[in-house]
C-alpha positions in Angstrom: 35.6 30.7 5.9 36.3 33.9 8.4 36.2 33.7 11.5 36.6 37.1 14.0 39.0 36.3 17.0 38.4 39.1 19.7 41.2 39.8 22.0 41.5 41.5 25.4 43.8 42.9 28.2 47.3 41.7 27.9 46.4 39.4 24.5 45.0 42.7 22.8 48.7 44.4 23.8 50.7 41.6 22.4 48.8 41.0 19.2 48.3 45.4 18.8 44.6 45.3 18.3 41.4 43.9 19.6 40.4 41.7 16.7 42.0 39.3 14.2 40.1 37.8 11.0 41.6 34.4 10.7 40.5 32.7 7.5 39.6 29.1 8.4 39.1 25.7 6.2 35.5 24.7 6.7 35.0 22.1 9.5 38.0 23.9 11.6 37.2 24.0 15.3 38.3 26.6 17.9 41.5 24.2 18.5 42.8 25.2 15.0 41.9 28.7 15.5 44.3 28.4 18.9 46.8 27.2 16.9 46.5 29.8 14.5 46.7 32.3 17.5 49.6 30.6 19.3 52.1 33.6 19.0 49.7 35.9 20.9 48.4 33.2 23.2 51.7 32.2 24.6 51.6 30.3 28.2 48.5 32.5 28.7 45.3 30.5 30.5 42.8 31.6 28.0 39.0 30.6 28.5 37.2 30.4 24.7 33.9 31.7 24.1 32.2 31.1 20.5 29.5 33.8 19.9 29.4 35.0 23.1 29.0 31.4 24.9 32.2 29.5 26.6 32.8 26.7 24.4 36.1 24.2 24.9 38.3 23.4 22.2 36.5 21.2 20.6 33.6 23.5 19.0 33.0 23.4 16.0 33.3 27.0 13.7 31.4 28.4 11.2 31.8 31.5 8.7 31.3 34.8 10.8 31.2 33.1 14.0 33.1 35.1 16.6 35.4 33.8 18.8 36.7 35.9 22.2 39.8 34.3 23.7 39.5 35.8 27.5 42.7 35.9 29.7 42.8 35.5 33.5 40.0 38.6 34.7 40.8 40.8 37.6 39.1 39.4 40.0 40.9 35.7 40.8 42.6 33.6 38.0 41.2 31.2 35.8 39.4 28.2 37.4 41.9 25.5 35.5 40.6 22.0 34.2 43.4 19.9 33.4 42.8 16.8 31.9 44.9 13.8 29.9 44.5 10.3 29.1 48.3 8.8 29.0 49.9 5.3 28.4 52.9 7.3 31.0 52.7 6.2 34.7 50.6 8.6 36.8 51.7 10.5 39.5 50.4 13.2 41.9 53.4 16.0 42.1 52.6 17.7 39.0 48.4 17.6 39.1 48.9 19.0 42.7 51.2 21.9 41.2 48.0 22.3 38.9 45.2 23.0 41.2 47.4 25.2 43.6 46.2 27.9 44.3 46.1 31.1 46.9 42.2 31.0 47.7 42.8 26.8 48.6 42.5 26.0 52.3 41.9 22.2 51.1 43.9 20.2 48.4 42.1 16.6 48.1 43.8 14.0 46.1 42.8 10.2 44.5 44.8 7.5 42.8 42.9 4.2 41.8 45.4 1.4 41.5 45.5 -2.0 40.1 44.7 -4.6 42.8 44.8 -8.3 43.4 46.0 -8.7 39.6 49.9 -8.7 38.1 48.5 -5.9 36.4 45.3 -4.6 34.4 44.6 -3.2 30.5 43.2 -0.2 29.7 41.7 0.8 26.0 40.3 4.1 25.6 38.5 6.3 23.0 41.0 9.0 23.8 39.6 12.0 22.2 36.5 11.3 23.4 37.1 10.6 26.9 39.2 13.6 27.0 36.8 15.5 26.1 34.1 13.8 28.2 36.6 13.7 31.6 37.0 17.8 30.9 33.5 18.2 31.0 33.4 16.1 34.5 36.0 18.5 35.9 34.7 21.7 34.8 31.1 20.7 35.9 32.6 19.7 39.4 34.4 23.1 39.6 31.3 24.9 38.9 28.6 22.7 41.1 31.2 22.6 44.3 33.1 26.1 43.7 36.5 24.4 43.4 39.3 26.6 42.9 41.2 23.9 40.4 40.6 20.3 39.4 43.0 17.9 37.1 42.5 14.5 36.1 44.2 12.0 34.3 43.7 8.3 33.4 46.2 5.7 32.0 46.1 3.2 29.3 47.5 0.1 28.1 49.2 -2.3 31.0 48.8 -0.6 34.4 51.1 -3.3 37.0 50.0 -3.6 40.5 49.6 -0.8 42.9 50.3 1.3 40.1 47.8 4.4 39.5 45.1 3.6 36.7 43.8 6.9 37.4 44.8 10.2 39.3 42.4 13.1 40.6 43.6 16.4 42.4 41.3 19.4 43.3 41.9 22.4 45.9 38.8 24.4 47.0 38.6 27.2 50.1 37.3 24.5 52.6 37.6 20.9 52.8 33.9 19.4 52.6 33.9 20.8 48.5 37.5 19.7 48.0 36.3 15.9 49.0 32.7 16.5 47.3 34.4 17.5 44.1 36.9 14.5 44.0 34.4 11.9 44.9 31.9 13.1 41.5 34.9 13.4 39.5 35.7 9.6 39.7 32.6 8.3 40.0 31.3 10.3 36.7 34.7 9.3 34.9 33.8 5.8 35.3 30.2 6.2 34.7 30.7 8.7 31.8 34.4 8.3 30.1 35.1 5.5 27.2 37.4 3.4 28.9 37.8 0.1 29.2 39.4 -2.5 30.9 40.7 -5.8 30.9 41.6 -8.4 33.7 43.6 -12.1 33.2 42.7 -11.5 29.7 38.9 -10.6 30.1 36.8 -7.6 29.6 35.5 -6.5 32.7 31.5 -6.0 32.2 29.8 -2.9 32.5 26.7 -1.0 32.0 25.4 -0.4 28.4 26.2 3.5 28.0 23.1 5.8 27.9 22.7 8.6 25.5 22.5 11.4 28.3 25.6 12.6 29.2 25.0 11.9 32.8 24.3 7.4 32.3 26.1 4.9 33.1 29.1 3.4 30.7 31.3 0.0 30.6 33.2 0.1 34.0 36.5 0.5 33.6 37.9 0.9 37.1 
């Protein structure tokens, strides 16, 4: 199938025009159209938008859809979501490098670690919950005007007073900055598939409900 890839401002000067037809398998999502476009994108933060809606990487394409792949505009760069599910041990450094940024007055940061336990085990749906813990952190950027949010989450063995899970977001003041860290967790626990185990039990939870903003099994 075709597929129209519009480009703009400094991706339109690398690739020498404003539009690319990519010719696509059927079922290929904008991620394979990304990869496709890799030489053009470079290390440049794109934002994706399929038929003139922002979609994430995981939208599905069809034949003459249109897909713009928009650089960092004029006015401020783009708001970044960062988000990874990892059986690495967590730490902060690098998520704070993410969300810096010039407009930030407030950088606001959460680990939750394995207590009272030798350690704790951690399964996860992992595409899903990616997918699942970006939408968290873009709809906290949006609702509290965060400049940048990131959020990871670890799986298999986590030892004691290890992080499980690790949140950084920077906003102008510091009421949003705590305001968008506090949703973030609390929907990644009520909203992500992961799971967890302690001494060799699942811990219980909530049954999942089918809107996206119900309850899920706990998992930290």
């Amino acid at each position: 199938m075709n597929v129209t890839v519009r480009l703009f401002a400094g991706l339109r000067e690398r690739a020498g025009c404003d539009e690319v037809a990519l010719e696509l398998p059927e079922g290929a999502r904008v991620a394979d159209a990304l990869a496709r476009m890799g030489d053009v994108i470079g290390d440049v933060p794109v934002v994706m938008a399929v038929n003139q809606e922002y979609a994430d990487d995981g939208h599905s394409l069809a034949a003459g859809d249109e897909l713009a792949l928009i650089p960092p505009v004029s006015g401020g760069s783009v708001r970044v979501a960062h988000v990874r599910v990892t059986d690495e041990p967590l730490t902060l450094d690098p998520l704070v490098a993410r969300v810096s940024d010039p407009r930030a007055g407030a950088v606001v940061t959460f680990t939750g670690v394995t207590r009272e336990v030798a350690e704790l085990d951690y399964e996860a749906y992992v595409p899903m919950a990616e997918r699942q813990m970006e939408r968290i952190v873009t709809e906290a950027i949006e609702r509290h005007g965060l400049c940048a949010a990131a959020a990871e989450h670890r799986i298999g063995a986590v030892p004691l007073s290890e992080p499980s899970v690790a949140i950084a977001v920077s906003a102008p003041h510091r009421a949003e900055a705590f305001a968008g860290a506090r949703e973030i967790i609390d929907e990644i626990k009520a909203r992500a598939p992961i799971w967890k185990r302690e001494e060799g039990d699942w811990v219980s939870g909530s049954r999942p409900a089918a809107q996206p903003s119900g309850p899920s099994p706990d998992h930290g």
